[in-house]
N, C-alpha and C positions, 0 to 999 in steps of 0.2 A: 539123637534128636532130643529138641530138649521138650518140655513140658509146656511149652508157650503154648498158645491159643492161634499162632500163628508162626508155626516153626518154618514154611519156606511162601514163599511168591509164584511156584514154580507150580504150572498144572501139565495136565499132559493133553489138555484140549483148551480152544479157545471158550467154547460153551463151559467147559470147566473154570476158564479163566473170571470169566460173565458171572458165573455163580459166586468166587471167592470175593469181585469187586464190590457186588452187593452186601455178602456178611463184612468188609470190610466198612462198610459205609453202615451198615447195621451197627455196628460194636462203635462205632463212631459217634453213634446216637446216644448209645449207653451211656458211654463216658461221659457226653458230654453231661448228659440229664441221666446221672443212677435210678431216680425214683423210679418202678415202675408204676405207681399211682399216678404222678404225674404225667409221663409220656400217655398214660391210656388216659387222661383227664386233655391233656391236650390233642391226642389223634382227632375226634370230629374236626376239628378246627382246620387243620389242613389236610384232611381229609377230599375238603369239596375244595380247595385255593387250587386252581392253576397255577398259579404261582412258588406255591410250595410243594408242588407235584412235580415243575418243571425243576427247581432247584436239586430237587431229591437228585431226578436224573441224570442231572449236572456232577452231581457228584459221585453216582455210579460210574458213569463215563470218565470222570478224570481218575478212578481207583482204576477203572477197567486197561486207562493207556498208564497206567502204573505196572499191572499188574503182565500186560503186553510186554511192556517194553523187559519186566525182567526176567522174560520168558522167550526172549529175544523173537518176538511175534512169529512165536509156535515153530520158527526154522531152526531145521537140523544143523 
């Protein structure tokens, strides 16, 4: 296994799966904004947005059938 940050896709539960789609969406943020200054300078702000709450979600949800599908939705 190598040293990556994300050596497989592969969990052994779907609530496992749920948690890897979120840090994937997490490290998603990073990249995109490294600063930690600024992501904590921006969190109020869509903090309280519907809108960028709903997004967030969106985006967990589409890691999550990413993360489904290569775990061929947890079937033996």
């Amino acid at each position: 296994m190598s040293d990556s940050w994300l050596p497989t896709l592969r969990t052994a539960t779907p609530e496992e799966g749920f948690q890897l789609a979120i840090k994937l969406s997490r490290i998603g943020v990073k990249m995109t904004q490294p600063s930690a200054e600024v992501r904590e300078r921006l969190r109020p702000e869509y903090a309280e947005s519907a809108d960028s709450l709903i997004a967030s979600s969106q985006v967990i949800a589409l890691n999550f059938q990413t993360v489904a599908q290569a775990n061929d939705f947890w079937r033996s």
